[in-house]
N, C-alpha and C positions, 0 to 999 in steps of 0.2 A: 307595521311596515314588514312586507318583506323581504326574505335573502336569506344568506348562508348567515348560521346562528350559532357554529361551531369554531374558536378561535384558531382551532389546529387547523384550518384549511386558508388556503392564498386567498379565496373567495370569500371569506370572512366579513360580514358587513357589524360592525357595531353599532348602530342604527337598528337593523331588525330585531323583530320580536315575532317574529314568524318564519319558520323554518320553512323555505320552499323547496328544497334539496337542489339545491344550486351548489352544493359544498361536493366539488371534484378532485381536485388538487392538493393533497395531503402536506403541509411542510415540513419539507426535512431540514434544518439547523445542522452547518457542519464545515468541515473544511473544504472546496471549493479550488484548490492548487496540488494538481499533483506532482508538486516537487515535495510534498511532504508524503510521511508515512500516513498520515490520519487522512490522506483525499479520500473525500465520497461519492462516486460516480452521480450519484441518486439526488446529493445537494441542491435544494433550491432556495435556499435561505442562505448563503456565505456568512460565512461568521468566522475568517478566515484566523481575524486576531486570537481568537478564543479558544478554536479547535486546530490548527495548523500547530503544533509542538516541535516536531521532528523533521529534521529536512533529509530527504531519501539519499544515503549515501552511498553508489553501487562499488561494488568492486567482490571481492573474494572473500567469503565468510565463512570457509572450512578451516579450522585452524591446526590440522596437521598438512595442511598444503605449505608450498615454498615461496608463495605470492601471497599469503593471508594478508588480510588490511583487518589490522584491529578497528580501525574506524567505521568500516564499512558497515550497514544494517540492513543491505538489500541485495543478495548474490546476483552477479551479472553474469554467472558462467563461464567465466577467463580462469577460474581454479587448476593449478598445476598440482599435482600428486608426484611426491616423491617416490620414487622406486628403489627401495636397497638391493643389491646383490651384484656379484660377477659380471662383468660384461664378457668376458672371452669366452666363446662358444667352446671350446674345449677342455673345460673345467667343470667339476661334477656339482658347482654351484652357482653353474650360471643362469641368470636370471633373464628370459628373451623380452622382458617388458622393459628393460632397461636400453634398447635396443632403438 
């Protein structure tokens, strides 16, 4: 019989014994939710139990900012930077980022 004779592809027949190259569709096994850090755009096999681990937590992930989330594991760019120095323009250590 023919068909695809290769298991790595969707097109896979276990019945053949005769390679016709019908085998197009590669499967990829993977996580499938991109609420996690492991999603694979590319998934066509969900295997969500297996591979999904980490749920994407956004917020601020520089840790000398003044908003850090130590939880967070996916920077959403809301990061504040502290600025030390003078604010008063007429002082010879003032800092205009403070401003």
């Amino acid at each position: 019989m023919e068909g695809c004779t290769n298991i790595l592809y969707t097109e896979y027949n276990p019945y053949a014994n005769v390679d016709d190259g019908t085998c197009i569709v590669l499967e990829i096994e993977g996580c499938s939710d991109p609420n996690y850090l492991e999603y694979d755009e590319f998934v066509n096999v969900p295997n969500d139990e297996l591979y999904c681990l980490y749920e994407v937590v956004e917020g601020c992930t520089t840790f000398n900012s003044i908003n850090y989330n130590p939880a967070a594991n996916t920077d959403d760019g809301s990061c504040e930077l502290n600025f030390y120095g003078c604010m008063d323009e007429t002082m010879f250590n003032f800092n205009p980022q403070q401003m």
